[in-house]
N, C-alpha and C positions, 0 to 999 in steps of 0.2 A: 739685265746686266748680270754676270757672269762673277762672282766672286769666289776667294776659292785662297787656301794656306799655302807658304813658301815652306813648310817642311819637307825632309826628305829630297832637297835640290831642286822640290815641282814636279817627281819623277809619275805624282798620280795623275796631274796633269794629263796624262796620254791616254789615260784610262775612257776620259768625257769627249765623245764624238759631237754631241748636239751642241751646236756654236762655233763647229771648227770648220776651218777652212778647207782643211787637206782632204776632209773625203768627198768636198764640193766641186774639187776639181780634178779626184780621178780620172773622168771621163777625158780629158785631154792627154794626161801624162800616159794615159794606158794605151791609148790612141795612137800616140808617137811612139811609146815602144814597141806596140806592135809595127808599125811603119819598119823599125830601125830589125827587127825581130824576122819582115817577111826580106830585108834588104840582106840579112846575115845569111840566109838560105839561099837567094838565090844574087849571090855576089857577085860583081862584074869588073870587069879590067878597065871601065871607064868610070865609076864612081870612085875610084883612087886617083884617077885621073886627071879628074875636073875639081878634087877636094884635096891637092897634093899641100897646098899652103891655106893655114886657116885664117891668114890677117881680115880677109875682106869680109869671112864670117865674123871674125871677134868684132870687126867694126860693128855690124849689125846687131851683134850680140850687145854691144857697152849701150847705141840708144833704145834696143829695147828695156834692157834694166835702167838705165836713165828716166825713161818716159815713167815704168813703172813706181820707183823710188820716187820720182815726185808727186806723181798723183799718191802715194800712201803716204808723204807730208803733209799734202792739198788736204785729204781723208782724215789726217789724225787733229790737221787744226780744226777741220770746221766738225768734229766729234766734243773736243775740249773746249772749243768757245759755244759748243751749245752746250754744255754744262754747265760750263760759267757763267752763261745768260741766264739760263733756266735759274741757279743760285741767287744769283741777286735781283731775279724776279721775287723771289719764291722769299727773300730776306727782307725786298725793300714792304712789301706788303705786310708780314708778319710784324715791322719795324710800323708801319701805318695805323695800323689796327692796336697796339700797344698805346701809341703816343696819343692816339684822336682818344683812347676810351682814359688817358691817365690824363690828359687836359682838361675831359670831360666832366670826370669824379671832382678834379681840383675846383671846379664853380660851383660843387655844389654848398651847403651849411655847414661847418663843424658839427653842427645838432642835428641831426635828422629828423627827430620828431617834429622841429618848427615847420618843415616844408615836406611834406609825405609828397605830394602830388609833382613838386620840381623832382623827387628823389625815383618816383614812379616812372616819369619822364626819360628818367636819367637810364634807367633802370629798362626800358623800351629800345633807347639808343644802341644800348650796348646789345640786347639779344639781336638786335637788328644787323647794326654795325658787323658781328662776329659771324652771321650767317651770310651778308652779304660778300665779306668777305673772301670765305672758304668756296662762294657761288663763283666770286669773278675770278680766283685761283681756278677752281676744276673745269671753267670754261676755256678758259688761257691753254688747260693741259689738254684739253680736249682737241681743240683747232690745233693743236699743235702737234698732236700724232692724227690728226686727219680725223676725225670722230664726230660724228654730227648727230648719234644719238643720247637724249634726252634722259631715256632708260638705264643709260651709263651714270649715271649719279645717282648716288644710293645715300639713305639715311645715313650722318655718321654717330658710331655706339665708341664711348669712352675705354669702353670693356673687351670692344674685339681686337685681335693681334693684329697687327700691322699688316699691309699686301707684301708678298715677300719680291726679294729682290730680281730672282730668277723666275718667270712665271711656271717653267717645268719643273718645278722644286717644289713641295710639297713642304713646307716647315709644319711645324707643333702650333696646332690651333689654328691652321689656314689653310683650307682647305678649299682651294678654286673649281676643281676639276679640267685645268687644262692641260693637255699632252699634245707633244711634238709626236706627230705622223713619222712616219720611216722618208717619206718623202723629202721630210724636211732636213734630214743629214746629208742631201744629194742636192737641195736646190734652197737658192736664198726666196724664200716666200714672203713676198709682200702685198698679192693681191688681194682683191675686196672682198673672198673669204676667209681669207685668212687672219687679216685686218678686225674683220667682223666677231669671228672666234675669241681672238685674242683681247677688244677691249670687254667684250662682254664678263671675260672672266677677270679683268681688271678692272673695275669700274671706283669712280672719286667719289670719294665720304664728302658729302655738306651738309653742316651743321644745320639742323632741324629739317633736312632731305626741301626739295625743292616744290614750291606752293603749286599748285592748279594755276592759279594766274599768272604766276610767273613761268610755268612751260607753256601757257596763251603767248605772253608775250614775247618768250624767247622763239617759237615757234613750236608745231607740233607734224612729227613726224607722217607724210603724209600718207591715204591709205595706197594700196598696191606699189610701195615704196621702201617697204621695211627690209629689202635687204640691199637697197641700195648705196653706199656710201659716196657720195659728192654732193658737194653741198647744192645742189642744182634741186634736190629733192625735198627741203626743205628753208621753209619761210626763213629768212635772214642767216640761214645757219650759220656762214662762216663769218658775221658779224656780231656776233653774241656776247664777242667780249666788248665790244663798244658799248653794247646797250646794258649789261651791268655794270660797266666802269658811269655808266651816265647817272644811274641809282645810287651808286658809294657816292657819287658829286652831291646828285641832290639830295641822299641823307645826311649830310653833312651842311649842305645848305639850309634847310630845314631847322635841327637842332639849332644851327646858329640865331635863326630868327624865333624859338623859342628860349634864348639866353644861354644854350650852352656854350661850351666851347670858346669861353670868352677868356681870350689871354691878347695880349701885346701882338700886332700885327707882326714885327720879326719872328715870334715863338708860334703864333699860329698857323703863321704860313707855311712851317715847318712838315704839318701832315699831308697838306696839298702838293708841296715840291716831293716826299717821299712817296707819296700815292701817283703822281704822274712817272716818278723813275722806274716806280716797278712794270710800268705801262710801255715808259722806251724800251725796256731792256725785255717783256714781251714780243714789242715789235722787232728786235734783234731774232732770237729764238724763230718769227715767222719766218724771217725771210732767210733762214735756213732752212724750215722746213718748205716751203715755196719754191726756192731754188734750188732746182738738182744740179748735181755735178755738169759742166761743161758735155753737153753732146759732142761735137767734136773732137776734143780730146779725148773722151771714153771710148769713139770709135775709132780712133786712131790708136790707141793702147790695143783693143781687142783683135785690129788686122794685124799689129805687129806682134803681141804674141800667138795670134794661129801660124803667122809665116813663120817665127822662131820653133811654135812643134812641128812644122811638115820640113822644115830644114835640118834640125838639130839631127836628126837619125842618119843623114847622107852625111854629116862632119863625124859621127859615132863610127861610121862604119868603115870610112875611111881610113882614121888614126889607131883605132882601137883592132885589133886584130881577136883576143877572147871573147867571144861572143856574149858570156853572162858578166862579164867587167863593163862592156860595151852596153848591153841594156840597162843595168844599174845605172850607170853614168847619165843615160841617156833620162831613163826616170825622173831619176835626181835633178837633173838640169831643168825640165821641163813643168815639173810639180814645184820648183822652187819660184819658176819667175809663175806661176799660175798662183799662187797661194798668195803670194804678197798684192796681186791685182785681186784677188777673191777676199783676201782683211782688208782692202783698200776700199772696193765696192761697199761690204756692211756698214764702215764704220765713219762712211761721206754721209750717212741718212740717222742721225744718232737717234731719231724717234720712230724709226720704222720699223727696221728687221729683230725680230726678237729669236733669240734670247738676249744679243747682243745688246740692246735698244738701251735706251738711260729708262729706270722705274719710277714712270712719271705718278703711277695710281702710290709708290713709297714714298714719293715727295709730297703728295698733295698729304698723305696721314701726318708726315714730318710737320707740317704747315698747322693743322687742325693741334697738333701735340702744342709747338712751341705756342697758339695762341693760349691754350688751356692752362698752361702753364704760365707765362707772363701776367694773363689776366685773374688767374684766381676763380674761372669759371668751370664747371664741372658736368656732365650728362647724368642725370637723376630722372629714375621716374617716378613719376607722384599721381596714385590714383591712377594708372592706365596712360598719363599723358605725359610728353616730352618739355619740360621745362627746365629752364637754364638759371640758375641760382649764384647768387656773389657769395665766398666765405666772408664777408666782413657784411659790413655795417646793413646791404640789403636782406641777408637773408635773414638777418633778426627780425628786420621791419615788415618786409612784404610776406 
């Protein structure tokens, strides 16, 4: 994602090509004015002829900006509702993991030295609970920009800067090593190297990095497979967030049958129904990235703007009698409906084409932040080893 200041009217804006559309679609608008360019040279007494009245073009001309204009509607809603999903995924979880460990804490003693071992307990749940957590968030983000390697989740450190927004952006203290190719200001890239490149230099912080047995279980990447991206290549891949959403169930199930989490059935049920919504509005998020834009309509936009650049140059040459008036015009007309179909393509796939893409590896650190913060938990190391300590009443005890 592309962020960026409204000083100065936005005039720097023109300065940043990578993300833009207009130099994606030179190859078109250049294309027809040369068309309109070799029709000025060698001009004829029958293309004034056949082009004496433009109605039957303007008709042609209003459904292909029509077709266009809608699908960049169709483009912009299903960009903003997967953000919106993506949010209250990313909120109802963080909202889960708060309320299961504050319902938690409330069963245990006012005294904690009476019960060390219910307090240890407790104390279990929670590093558990907060790692499984940030597990079934980075899996959720994973399947969701297409990513089925395992190797993309990385330890997360309290201490390193955030993944920045732009992945071609280099900020203070984050340092990826990823760079957009020259290739990439000429062509929307989204294939399986590209893919590949890009999440490795993005990859989702979980809290205490993910165990041996649990990449057994979620699957493991198989051999002569490593640069393959479809989930065909590995065990369960693009169910993984079922099977850790099944782990938050049963540690929660668990705890219950050792006495935590004992409140009033209306108030407990409360982290179950918030733990299942963050789940629907996951499956919101899939089945956008699952569904691509309508094929037939996309191929019906692309035959009627190549007919509008192989025609616009015979209505230029026609009406317009100056010849560098007449290529302008002709540029202008043909990079404009090109550009609004070239933002409309990027911004139908909100987790794929980058730069443009939503910063799902920003959201997941947002995630791991607001828990650290709600819960009072913090990344310390002690002795060489990664342990998660409570500021209150545990960390005096244990």
């Amino acid at each position: 994602m592309i962020t960026y200041c409204k000083t100065a009217w936005g005039l720097h804006l023109l300065l940043r090509w990578s993300g833009s559309a207009f130099p994606r679609t030179l190859i078109f608008s250049g294309a027809s004015t040369a068309i309109a360019a070799a029709l000025y040279a060698t001009k004829r007494p029958e293309v004034d002829a056949d082009w004496r009245h433009p109605y039957p073009f303007q008709a042609f001309a209003f459904i292909v900006g029509f077709t266009v204009v809608f699908r960049s509607q169709l483009s912009y809603g299903r960009y903003w509702e997967g953000r919106l999903q993506l949010q209250s995924m990313t909120a109802r979880w963080a909202d889960f993991c708060t309320e299961a460990l504050t319902m938690d804490a409330g069963t245990l003693s006012s005294n904690p030295d009476r019960d060390l071992q219910a307090l240890r307990r407790s104390h279990d749940f929670a590093q558990t609970l907060v790692h499984l957590t940030s597990l079934l968030h980075a899996v959720a983000l994973q399947h969701i920009r297409g990513d089925w390697e395992l190797a993309n989740l990385k330890q997360y450190i309290v201490t390193d800067p955030p993944p920045p927004l732009d992945a071609a952006v280099t900020t203070e203290g984050a340092r990826i090593g990823y760079v957009h190719s020259l290739l990439n200001l000429f062509l929307l890239r989204g294939g399986t190297r590209q893919r590949h490149k890009y999440n490795r230099a993005m990859p989702f912080a979980v809290v205490a990095s993910v165990s041996p047995v649990e990449v057994t279980a979620l699957g493991q990447m198989l051999a002569g497979h490593h640069r393959d991206q479809t989930g065909d290549a590995f065990v369960g891949a693009t169910e993984r967030v079922s099977a850790v959403y099944t782990w938050v169930q049963q540690l929660l199930q668990d705890r219950l049958n050792e006495g935590g989490l004992t409140r009033a059935a209306p108030i407990g049920s409360r982290i179950w129904q918030v733990l299942s919504e963050g789940y629907l509005h996951f499956e919101h998020c899939r089945a956008i990235a699952d569904t691509p834009f309508p094929f037939p309509w996309a191929q019906v936009v692309l035959i009627m703007l190549i007919l509008y650049a192989l025609t616009t140059p015979l209505v230029v040459v026609a009406f317009i009698n100056s010849t560098w008036t007449g290529l302008a015009v002709n540029f202008l007309s043909v990079q404009s409906y090109w550009c609004l179909n070239e933002v409309a393509r990027d911004l139908e796939e909100p987790f794929v084409y980058d730069p443009n893409d939503l910063p799902l590896a920003r959201y997941q650190a947002r995630l791991l932040s607001s828990n650290a913060a709600f819960t009072g938990y913090h990344h310390v190391k002690r002795t060489g080893k990664i342990v998660w300590v409570c500021s209150s009443v545990m960390e005096r005890t244990l």
